[in-house]
C-alpha positions as CSV (number, residue, x, y, z in Angstrom):
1,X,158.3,244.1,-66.2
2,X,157.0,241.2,-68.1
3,X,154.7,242.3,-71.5
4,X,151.7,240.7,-72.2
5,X,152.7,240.4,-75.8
6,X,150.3,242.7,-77.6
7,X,150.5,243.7,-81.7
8,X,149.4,246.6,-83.1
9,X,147.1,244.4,-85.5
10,X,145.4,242.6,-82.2
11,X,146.2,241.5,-78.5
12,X,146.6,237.6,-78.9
13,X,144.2,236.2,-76.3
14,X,144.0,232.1,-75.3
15,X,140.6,229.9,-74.7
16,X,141.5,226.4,-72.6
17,X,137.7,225.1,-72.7
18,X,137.3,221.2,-74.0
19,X,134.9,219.9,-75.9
20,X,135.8,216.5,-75.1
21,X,136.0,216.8,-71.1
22,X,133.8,215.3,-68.4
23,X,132.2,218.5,-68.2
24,X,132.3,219.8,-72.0
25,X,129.0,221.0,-71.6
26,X,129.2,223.6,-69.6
27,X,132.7,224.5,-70.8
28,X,130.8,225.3,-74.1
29,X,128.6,227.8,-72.6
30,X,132.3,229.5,-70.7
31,X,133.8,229.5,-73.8
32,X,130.7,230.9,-76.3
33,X,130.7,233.1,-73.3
34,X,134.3,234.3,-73.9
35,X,133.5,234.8,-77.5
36,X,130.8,237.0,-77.0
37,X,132.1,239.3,-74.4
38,X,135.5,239.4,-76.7
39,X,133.2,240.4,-79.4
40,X,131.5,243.7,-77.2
41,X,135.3,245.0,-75.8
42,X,136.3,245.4,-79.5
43,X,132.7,246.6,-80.5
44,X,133.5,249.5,-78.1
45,X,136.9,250.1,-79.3
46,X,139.2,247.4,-77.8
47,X,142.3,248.0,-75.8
48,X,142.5,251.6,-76.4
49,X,141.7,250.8,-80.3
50,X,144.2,247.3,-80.2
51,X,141.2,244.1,-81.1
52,X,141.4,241.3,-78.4
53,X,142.3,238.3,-80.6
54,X,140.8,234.9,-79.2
55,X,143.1,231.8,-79.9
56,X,141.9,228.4,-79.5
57,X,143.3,224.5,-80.0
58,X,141.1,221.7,-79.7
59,X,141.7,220.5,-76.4
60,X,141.0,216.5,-75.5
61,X,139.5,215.4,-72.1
62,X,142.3,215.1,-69.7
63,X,144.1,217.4,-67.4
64,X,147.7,217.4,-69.5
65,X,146.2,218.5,-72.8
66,X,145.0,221.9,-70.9
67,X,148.6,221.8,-70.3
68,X,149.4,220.8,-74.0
69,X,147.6,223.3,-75.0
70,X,148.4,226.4,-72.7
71,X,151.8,225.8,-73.5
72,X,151.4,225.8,-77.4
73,X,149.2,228.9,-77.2
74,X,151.9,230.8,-75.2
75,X,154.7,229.4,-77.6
76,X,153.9,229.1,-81.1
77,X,151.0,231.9,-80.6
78,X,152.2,234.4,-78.5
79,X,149.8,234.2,-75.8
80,X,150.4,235.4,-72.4
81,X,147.0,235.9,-71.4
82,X,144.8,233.0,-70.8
83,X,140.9,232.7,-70.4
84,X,139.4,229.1,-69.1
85,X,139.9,225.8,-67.4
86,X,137.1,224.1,-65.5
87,X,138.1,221.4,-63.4
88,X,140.5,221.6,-60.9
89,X,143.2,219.2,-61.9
90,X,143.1,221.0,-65.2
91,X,143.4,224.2,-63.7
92,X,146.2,222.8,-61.1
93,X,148.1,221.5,-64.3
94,X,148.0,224.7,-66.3
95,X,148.7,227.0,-64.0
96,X,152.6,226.4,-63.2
97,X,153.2,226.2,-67.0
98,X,152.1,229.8,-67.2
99,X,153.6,230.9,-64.2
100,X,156.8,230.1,-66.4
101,X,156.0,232.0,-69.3
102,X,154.9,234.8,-66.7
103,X,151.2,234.8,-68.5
104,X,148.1,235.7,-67.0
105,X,145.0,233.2,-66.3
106,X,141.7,233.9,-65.8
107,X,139.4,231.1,-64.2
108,X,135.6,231.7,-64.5
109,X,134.4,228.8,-62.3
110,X,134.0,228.0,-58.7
111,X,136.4,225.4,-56.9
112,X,137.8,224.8,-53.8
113,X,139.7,227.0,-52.5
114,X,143.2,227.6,-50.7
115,X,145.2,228.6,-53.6
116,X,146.5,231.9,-54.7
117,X,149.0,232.2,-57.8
118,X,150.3,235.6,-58.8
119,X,149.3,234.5,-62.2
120,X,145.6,233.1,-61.5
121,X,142.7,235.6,-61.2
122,X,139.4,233.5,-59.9
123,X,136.4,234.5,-60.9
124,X,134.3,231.7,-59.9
125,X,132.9,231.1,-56.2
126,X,135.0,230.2,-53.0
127,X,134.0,228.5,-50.8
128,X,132.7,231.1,-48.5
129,X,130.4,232.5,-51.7
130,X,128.5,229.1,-52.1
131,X,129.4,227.0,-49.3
132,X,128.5,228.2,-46.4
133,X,125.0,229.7,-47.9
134,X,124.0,226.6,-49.1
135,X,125.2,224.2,-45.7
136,X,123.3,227.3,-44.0
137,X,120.2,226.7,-45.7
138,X,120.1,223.0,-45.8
139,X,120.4,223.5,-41.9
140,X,117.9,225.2,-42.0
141,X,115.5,224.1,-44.0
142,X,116.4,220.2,-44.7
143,X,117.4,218.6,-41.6
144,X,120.8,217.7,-39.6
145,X,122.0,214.5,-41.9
146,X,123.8,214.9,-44.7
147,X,125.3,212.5,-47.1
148,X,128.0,213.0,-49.6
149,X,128.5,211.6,-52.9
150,X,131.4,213.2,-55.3
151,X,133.5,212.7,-58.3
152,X,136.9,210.9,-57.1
153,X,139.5,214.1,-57.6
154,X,140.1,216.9,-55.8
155,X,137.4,219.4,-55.5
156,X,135.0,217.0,-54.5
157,X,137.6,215.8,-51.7
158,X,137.8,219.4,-50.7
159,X,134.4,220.6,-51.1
160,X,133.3,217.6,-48.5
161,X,135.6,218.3,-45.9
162,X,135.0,222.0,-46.3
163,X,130.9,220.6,-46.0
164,X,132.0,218.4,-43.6
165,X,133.3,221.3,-40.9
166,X,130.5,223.9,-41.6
167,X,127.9,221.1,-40.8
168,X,129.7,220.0,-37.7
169,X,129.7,223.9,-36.5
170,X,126.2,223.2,-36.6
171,X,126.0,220.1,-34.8
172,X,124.6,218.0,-37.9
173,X,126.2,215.1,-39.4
174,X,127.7,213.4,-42.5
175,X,125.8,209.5,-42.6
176,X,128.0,208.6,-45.3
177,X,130.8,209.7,-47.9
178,X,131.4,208.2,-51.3
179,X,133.4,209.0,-54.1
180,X,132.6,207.2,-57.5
181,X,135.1,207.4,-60.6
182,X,134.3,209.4,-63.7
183,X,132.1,207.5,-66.4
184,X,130.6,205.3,-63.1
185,X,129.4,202.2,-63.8
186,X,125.6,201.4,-62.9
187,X,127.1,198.8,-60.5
188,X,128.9,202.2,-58.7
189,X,126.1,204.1,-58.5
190,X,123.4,200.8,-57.5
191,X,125.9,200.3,-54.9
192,X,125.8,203.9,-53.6
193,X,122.3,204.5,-53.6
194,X,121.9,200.9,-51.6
195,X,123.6,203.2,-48.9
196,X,121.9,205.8,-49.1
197,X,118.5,203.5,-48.8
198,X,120.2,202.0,-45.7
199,X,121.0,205.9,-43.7
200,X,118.0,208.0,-45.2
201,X,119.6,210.7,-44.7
202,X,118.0,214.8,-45.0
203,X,119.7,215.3,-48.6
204,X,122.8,214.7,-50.5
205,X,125.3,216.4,-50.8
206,X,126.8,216.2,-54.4
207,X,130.3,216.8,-55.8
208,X,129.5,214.8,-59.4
209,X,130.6,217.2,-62.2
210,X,129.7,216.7,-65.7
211,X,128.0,213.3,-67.5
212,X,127.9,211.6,-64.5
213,X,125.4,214.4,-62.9
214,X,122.3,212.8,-65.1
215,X,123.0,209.5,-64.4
216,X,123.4,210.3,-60.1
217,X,119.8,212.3,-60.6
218,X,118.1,208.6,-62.9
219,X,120.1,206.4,-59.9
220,X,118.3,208.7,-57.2
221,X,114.6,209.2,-58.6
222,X,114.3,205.3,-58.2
223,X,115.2,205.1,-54.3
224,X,112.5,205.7,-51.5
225,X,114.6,208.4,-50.2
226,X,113.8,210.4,-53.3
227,X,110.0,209.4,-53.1
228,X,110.0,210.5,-49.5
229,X,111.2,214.0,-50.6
230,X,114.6,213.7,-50.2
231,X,116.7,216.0,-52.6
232,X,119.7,216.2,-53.9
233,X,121.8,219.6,-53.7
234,X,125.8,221.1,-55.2
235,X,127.2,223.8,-56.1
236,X,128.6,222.6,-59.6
237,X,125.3,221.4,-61.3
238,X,123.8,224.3,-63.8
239,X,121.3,224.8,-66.5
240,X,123.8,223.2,-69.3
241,X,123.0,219.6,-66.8
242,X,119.1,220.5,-66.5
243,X,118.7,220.8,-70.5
244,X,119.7,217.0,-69.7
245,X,117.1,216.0,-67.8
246,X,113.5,216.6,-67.1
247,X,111.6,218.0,-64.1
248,X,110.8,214.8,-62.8
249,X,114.4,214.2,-62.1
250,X,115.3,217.8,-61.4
251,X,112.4,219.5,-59.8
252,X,113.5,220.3,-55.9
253,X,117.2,220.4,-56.5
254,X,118.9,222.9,-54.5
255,X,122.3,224.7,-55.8
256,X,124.2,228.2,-54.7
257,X,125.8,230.3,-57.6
258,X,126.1,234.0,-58.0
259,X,123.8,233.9,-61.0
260,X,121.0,231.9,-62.8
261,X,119.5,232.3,-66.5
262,X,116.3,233.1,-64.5
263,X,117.7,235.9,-62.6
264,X,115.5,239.2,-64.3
265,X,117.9,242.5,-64.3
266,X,118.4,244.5,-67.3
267,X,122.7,242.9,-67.8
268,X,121.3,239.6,-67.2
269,X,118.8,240.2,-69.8
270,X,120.7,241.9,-72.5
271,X,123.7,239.1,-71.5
272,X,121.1,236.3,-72.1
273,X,120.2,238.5,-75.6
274,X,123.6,238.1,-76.9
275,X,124.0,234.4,-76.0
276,X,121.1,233.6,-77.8
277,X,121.3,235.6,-80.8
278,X,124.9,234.6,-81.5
279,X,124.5,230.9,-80.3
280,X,121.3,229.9,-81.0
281,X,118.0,230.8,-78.8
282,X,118.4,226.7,-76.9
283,X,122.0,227.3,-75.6
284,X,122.0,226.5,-71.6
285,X,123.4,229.4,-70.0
286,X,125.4,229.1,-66.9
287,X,126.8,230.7,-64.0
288,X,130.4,229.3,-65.2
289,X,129.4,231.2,-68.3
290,X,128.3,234.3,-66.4
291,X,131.9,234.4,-65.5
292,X,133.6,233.5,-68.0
293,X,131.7,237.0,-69.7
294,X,132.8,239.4,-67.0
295,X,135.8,238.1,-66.4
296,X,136.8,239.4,-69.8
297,X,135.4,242.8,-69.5
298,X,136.8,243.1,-66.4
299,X,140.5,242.5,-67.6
300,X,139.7,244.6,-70.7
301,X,138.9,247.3,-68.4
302,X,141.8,246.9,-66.4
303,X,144.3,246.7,-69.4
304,X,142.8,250.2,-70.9
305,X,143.5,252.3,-67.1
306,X,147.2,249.9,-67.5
307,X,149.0,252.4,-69.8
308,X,151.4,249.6,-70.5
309,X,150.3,246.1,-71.5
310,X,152.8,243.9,-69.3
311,X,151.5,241.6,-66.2
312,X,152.4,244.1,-63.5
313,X,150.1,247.2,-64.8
314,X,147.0,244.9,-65.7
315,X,147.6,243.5,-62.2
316,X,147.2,246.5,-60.5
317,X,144.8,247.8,-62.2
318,X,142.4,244.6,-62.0
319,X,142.6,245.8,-58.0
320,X,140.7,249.1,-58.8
321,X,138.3,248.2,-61.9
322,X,134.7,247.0,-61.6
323,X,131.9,245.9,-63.7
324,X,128.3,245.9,-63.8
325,X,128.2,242.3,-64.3
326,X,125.0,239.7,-64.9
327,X,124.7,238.6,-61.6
328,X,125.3,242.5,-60.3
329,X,128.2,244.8,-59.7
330,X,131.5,242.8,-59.1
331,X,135.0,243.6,-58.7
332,X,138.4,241.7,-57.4
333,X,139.8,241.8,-54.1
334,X,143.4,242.6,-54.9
335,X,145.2,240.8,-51.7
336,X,143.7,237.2,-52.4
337,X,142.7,237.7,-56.4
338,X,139.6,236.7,-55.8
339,X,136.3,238.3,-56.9
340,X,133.6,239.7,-54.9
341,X,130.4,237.7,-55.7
342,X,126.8,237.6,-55.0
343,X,125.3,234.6,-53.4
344,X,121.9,232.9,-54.4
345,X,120.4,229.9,-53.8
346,X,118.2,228.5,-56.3
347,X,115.8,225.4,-56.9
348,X,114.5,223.7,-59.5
349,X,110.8,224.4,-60.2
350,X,108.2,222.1,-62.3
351,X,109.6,224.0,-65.1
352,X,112.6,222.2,-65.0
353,X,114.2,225.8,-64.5
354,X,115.7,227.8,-61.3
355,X,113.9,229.4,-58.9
356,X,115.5,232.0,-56.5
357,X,114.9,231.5,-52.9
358,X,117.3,232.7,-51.1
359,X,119.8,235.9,-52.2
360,X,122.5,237.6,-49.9
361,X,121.6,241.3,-49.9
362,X,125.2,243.1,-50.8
363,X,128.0,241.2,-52.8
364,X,130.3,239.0,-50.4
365,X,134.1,239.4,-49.6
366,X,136.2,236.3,-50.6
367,X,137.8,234.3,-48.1
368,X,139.6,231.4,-49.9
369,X,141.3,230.5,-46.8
370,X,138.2,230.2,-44.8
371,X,140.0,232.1,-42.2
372,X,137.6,234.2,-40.6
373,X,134.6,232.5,-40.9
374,X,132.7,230.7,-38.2
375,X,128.4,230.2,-38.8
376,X,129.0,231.0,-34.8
377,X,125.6,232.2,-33.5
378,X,123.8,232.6,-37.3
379,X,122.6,229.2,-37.1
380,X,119.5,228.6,-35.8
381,X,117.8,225.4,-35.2
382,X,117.3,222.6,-37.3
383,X,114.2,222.2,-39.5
């Protein structure tokens, strides 16, 4: 059995958010996020009266000081279990560093799918969750010809081809494919939209994460494409990269996520509540940070059923828990360690703020490995 390394004083917990990443912003919101959901569990007792203990290093932009840092946490502070990353190559170079120290990681945003570690629970979206909603409606509603534009790493290499096959099953068509690197230079992105002039294409398709989001949205308002109505659609962009911009670049955007700061329940509320009043009432609040808060009540939940605090119990008992979450009732599907989410496609209105247009009626079943999934006869024709 391998312990989790609790104290009778308090359960050591880790945060691996940057504040110097490509996308620090909305790893800010995930890990004020953390804070405040660590803050209710030990309001209401902790683990069975033991405080959760959050630990945190500053943590510079690239995908080894995660690393750096995961490994100093479970070393020199006893950490074995873990609550962030955001990008994908971070999250790929963290995770076989804690699968030595047999710790426990806890991912709150959406990526690409096909992976599963014994040591990982994802709480963000896969790729059937966002994905194929979103291609669905842009098939829909948009037109046949997309165009893709990403970040050069590898969810925006996976998210495209995964894009690339669910618009195919549909008969419609990728008119181009570009991948810019991080921090692109105007040149990059003059020379993109030049293509994108050139195929007119229904709407892009978007894999830019972080800084470079605002900068893709300035490059696009200026093209005819954009003055034609031609929008510009993700999954990764959130209200941390619309506090960036104003409507005029933003209005029309088109994203899926399980939750939005506009979404009206009473946990979405009260969750918005406690951002606020501990962060200040202009903090952007994200779907990343959505899960990042559930994902913690969800383990804390688990570890008080455990009866022993070691990586097996909270395991199996993260297969039975759930929790009325902000975006509604989730819980994790045991065989894959992935959580069941709700699916919601939202646009930006004049308000520079999103809309909900389009919401799956009961949370979905994750699928990682896209293995039984086909749009088969659910898509109708093209708009």
């Amino acid at each position: 059995m391998q312990p989790l390394n609790t104290h009778l004083e308090g359960w050591p917990v880790g945060l691996l958010f940057s504040r110097e990443s490509q996308t620090k912003a909305v790893e800010y919101t995930q890990a004020c996020a953390t804070l405040l959901a660590i803050d209710e569990v030990n309001e209401a007792g902790g683990i069975n009266g033991v405080p959760l203990v959050p630990r945190q290093l500053p943590i510079g932009p690239l995908p080894n000081d995660y690393r750096l840092a995961a490994e100093r946490l479970c070393d020199e502070e006893d950490v074995r279990v873990l609550f962030g990353t955001h990008m994908s190559n971070s999250r790929k170079a963290v995770l076989p560093l804690l699968e030595s120290r047999q710790a426990l990681l806890l991912y709150p945003t959406l990526y690409e799918g096909f992976e599963f570690s014994q040591n990982c629970i994802y709480t963000g979206a896969a790729p059937n969750q966002n994905s194929v909603q979103l291609a669905r409606h842009l098939l829909r509603h948009h037109g046949s010809r997309a165009f893709f534009i990403g970040n050069n790493y590898v969810f925006a290499h996976e998210s495209n081809r995964i894009m690339r096959d669910l618009f195919e099953q549909a008969d419609g068509s990728v008119v181009g494919e570009y991948y810019l690197p991080f921090d692109a230079s105007d040149e990059d992105l003059s020379a993109v939209m030049a293509e994108v002039e050139k195929q007119r294409p229904d709407f892009i398709y978007s894999t830019v994460v972080g800084s470079d989001i605002i900068r893709l949205h300035e490059a696009f308002a200026r093209t005819r494409v954009r003055a034609g109505g031609g929008v510009i659609t993700s999954l990764a962009t959130n209200e941390s990269d619309l506090a960036q911009m104003s409507a005029d670049l933003s209005e029309g955007f088109l994203v899926a996520a399980p939750w939005f700061a506009t979404l009206d329940n009473p946990e979405s509320r009260a969750f918005l509540q406690g951002m606020r009043a501990r962060f200040g009432a202009d903090i952007p609040v994200t779907s990343g940070a959505e899960a990042a808060y559930f994902q913690v009540h969800l383990f804390a939940r688990a570890a008080r059923e455990a009866g022993e605090a070691t990586l097996e119990a909270v395991l199996d008992q993260l297969g039975a828990v759930s929790f009325d979450a902000p975006e509604g009732p989730v819980k994790l599907d045991a065989a894959t360690h992935h959580t069941w989410l709700w699916s919601r496609i939202g646009r930006v209105d004049a308000r520079n703020a999103f809309e909900v247009i389009e919401v799956e009626k009961n949370p979905i079943k994750p699928e990682p490995y896209m293995v039984e999934h086909s749009f088969g006869d659910a898509m109708t024709g093209h708009a």
